[in-house]
C-alpha positions as CSV (number, residue, x, y, z in Angstrom):
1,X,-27.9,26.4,7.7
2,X,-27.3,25.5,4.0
3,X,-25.0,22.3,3.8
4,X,-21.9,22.1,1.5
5,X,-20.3,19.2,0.0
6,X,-17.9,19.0,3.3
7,X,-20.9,19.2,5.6
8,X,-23.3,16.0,6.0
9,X,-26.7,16.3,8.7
10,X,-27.0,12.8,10.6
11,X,-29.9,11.7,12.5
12,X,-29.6,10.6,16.2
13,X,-31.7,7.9,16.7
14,X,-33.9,7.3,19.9
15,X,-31.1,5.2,21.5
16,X,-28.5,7.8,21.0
17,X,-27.0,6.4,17.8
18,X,-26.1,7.8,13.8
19,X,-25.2,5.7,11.2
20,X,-23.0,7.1,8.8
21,X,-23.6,6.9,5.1
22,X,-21.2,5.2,2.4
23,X,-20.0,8.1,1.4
24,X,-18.5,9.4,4.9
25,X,-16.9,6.1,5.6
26,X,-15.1,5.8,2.3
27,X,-14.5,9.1,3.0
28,X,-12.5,7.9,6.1
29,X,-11.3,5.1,4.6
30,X,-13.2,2.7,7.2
31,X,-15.8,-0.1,6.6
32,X,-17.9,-1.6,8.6
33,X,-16.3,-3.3,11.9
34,X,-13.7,-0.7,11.7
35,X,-12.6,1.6,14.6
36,X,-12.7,5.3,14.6
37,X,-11.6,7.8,17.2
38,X,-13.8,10.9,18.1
39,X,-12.6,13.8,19.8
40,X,-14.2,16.3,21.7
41,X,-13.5,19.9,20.9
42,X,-14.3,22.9,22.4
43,X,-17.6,24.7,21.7
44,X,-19.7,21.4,21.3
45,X,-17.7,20.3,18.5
46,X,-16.5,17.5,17.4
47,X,-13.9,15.7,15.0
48,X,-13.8,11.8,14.1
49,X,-10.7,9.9,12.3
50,X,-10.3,6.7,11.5
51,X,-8.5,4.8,14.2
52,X,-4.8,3.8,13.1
53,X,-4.0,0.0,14.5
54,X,-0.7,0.3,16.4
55,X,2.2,-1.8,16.0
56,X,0.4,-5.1,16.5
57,X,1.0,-7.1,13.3
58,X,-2.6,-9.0,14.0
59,X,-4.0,-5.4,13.1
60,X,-2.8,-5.7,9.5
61,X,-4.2,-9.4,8.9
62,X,-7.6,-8.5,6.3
63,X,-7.0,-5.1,5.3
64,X,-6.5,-6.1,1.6
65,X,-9.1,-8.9,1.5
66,X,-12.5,-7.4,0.5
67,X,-15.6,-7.9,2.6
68,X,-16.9,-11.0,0.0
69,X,-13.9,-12.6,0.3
70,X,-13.0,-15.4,3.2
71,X,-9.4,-15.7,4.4
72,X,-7.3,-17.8,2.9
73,X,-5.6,-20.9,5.1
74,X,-1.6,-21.4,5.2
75,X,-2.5,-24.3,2.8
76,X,-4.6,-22.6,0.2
77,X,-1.6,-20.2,0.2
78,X,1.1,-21.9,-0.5
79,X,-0.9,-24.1,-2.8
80,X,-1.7,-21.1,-5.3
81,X,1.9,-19.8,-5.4
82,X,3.4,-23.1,-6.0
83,X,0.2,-23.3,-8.9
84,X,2.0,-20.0,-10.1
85,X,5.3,-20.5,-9.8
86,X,5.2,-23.9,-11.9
87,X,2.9,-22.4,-14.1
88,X,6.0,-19.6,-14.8
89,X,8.7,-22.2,-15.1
């Protein structure tokens, strides 16, 4: 079977796993250490989706920092917007 640009061929390694490539996890809008949800369809399909965090507010804590980046402390925080805001004054 010919592939397309929607279709992808993974390899299952000898413990049973894939990895998926860059491309399909930006695709999903996942990095690594994110959760994704797989569904089992009829027919020996299958369909994966990024999992959505539920209500929890602790879900959202990260999701803009990027992955070279360390959190930030309460301190460092409100030291770089006071920085700013006297620097606007």
């Amino acid at each position: 079977m010919a592939t397309t640009s929607s279709e992808t061929t993974l390899t299952i390694t000898a413990k049973g796993q894939i990895t998926l490539r860059r491309d399909l996890l930006q695709h999903l809008g996942v990095r690594s250490g994110a959760k994704v949800v797989l569904h089992k369809l009829p027919n020996g399909r299958v369909e994966l989706e990024a999992a959505h965090p539920g209500g929890d507010i602790e879900a959202a804590f990260g999701l803009l920092r990027r992955e070279d980046q360390r959190a930030l402390s309460v301190d460092e925080m409100n030291e770089l917007i006071a920085t700013r805001w006297a620097s606007e004054r």
